[in-house]
N, C-alpha and C positions, 0 to 999 in steps of 0.2 A: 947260693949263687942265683937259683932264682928267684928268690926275693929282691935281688939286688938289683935283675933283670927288671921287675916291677918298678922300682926307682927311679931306673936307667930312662923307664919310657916314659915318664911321668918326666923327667925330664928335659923329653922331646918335645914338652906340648909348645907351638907356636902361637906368636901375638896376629890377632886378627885383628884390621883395624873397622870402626865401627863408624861410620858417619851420618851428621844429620843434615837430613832434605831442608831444601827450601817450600813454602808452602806459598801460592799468592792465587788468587781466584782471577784476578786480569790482567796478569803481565809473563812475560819469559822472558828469559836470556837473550840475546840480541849482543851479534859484534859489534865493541868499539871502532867504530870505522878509523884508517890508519891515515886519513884528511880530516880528524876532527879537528886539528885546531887551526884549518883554514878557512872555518865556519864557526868560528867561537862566536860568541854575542848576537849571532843570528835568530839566536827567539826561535829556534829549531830541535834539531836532533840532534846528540842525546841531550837529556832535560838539564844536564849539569854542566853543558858546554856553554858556560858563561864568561862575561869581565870577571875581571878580579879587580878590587878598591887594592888589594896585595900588590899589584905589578902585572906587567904585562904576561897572559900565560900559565897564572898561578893557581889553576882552579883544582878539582881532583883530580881527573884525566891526564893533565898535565905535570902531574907529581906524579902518580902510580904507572904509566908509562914512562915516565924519565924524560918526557919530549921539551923539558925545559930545564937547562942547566945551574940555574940561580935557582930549585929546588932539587936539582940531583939529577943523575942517570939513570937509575934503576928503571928497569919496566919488570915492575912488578907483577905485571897480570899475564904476560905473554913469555914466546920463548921466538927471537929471533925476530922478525917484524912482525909475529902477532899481538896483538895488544889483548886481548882475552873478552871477554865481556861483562854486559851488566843488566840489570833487570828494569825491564821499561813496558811499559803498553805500548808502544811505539806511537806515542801522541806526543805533542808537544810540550816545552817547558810548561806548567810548572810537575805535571806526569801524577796528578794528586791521583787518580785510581787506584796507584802502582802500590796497593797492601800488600805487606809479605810480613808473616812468619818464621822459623825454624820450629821441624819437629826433630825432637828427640831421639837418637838412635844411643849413644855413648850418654855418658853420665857428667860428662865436663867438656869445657874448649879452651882453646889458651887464644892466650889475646896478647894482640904487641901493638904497643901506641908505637905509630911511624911517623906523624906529623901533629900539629898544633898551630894555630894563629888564629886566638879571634879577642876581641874587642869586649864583648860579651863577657867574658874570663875576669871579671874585675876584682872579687874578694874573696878571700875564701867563704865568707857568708855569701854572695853571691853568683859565686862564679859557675860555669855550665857545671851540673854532674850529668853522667853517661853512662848508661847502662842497660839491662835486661827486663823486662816484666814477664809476669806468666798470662800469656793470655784467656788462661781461665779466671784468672784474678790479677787485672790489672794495677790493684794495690801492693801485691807481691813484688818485689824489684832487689835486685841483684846490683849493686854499683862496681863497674867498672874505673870509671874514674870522677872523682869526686869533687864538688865544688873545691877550687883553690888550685887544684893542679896539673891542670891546664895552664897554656902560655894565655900573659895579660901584654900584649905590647903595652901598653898606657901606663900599668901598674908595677909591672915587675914579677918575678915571680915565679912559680908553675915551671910547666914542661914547656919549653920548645922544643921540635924536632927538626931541620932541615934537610934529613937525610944523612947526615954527617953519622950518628950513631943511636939508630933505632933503640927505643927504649927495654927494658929486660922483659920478657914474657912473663908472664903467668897465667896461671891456670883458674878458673872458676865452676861452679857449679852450675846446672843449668835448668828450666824445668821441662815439660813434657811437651809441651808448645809454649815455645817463648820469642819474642819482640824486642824493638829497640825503643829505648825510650831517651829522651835528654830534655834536661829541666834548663833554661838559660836564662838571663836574667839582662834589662838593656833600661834606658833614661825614656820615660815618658817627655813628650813635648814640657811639660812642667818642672821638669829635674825631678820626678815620682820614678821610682822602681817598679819597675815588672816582673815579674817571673812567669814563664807560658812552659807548658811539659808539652815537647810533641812527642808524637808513636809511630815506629814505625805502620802502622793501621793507622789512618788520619781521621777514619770518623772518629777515633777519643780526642783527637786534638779541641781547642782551645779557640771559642770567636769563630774566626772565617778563614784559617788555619787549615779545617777539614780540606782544604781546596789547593797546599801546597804539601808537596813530599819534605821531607827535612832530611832523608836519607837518600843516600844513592848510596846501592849495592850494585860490588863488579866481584866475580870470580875468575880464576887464573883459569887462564891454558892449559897450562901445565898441571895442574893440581885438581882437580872439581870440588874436593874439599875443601880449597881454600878462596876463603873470601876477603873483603877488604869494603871499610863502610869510610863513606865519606858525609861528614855532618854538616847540615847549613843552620847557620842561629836564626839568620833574620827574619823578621816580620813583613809574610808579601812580599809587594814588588818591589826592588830599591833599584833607585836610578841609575846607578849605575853597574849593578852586577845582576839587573832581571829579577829572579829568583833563588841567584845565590850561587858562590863560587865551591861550594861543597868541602873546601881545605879548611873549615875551621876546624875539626877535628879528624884526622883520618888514623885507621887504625886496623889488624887484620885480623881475623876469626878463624882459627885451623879447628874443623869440627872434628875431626877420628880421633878414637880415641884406643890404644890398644887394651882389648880384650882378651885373655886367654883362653883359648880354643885349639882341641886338640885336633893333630891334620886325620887323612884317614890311614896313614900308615903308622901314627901312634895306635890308633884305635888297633891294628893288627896285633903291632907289639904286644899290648896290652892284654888283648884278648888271650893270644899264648904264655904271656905269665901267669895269668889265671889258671887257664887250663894246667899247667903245669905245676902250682902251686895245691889246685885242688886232686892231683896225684900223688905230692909228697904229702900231703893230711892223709888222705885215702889209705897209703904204702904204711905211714908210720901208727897206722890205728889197728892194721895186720899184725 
């Protein structure tokens, strides 16, 4: 019986969950203001509150709050009218300071593609891949999603998401300080291909690249572990979306991850099965 005591409380032990920091040397969280998109295209605050070449309204902001019906109602980041926030230097579009990493706490994150649209997406030999590096070795990289499977308007293809129904999660591995990275690929004035990798960390970026963010990171309200990255393809400034409507790829990052950890009233348990176990050895060696 009390052996079985010993079992008993071994099968008390509870999941603890485990998550991992954001790391950035000159930006922090900062509310989505709940009038952002009275001020879309203003070349202002926040750095993703852009046009959309997509439609009126179609940027990240405006999909992860819901605040636009032609991509869905969800507000994803908040609970009730708060809209949640997102990581900025609190400077202006294009926010290229704004380096961030994740450090490692748990050993994996899931990840759910919730939208798609970009132009960029053209072949599976070409098309954006999106994913992790380690920033100790930024050759190290993790693909989340892979040239091809992404939406190609032009092409055909790939994922789109509208909100209609988020794609299935999964789970990945992660490393000890790790980044974003996304390889995308677009027509030189010549009909020449390109391929450019940006990072989340821009001084790796590519040309004159170091000087535009290609990520916006927002974290929920509700959640602090839960994030949500919204991806820009394009090169610079384009005339008519600024710096970029951030919906070409969006997608969310739950860091905790459950760990088993026992509480302190397993530890009690425990401790008196022992003690109790190390009396019936004791008694039966009499």
């Amino acid at each position: 019986m009390k052996t079985f005591g010993i079992f008993a409380a071994a099968s008390l032990i509870s999941a603890a969950a485990w998550a991992d920091t954001i790391t950035s040397p000159d930006a922090a969280f900062v509310s989505v203001p709940l009038t952002f998109t009275s001020t879309t295209g203003s070349g202002g605050t926040p750095f993703w509150n852009n046009y959309s070449s997509d439609g009126s309204n179609m940027n990240a902001g405006d999909f992860l709050t819901g605040s636009n019906p032609a991509m869905g109602l969800t507000n994803y980041l908040g609970t009730g009218t708060n809209f949640g926030k997102y990581l900025s230097t609190g400077g202006l579009a294009p926010d290229a300071s704004m380096n961030f990493s994740f450090l490692q706490d748990g050993t994996s994150v899931d990840i759910t593609l919730l939208y798609s649209n970009a132009g960029a997406n053209m072949t599976s030999t070409y098309g954006t891949q999106i994913g992790f590096y380690n920033v100790a070795n930024p050759s190290q990289k993790t693909i989340l999603f892979d040239h091809g499977t992404l939406y190609n308007p032009s092409a055909g293809g790939g994922i789109y998401n509208n909100n209609i129904s988020p794609q299935p999660t999964f789970s990945v591995n992660t490393f000890a300080n790790y980044g974003l990275y996304a390889t995308t690929c677009g027509y030189n004035r010549d009909g020449s291909i390109y391929c450019d990798t940006f990072y989340s960390n821009t001084a790796l970026d590519p040309n004159d690249e170091f000087a535009h963010q290609h990520f916006g990171l927002f974290q929920s309200a509700a959640d602090p572990e839960l994030f949500f990255v919204g991806f820009e393809d394009s090169r610079g400034l384009n005339a008519t979306e600024g710096y970029g409507d951030f919906n070409d790829a969006i997608f969310k990052i739950k860091t905790d991850t459950p760990v088993a950890t026992p509480e302190p009233a397993t530890f009690w348990i425990l401790g008196v099965g022992l003690a109790g176990l190390g009396l019936l050895r004791r008694r039966n060696r009499k």
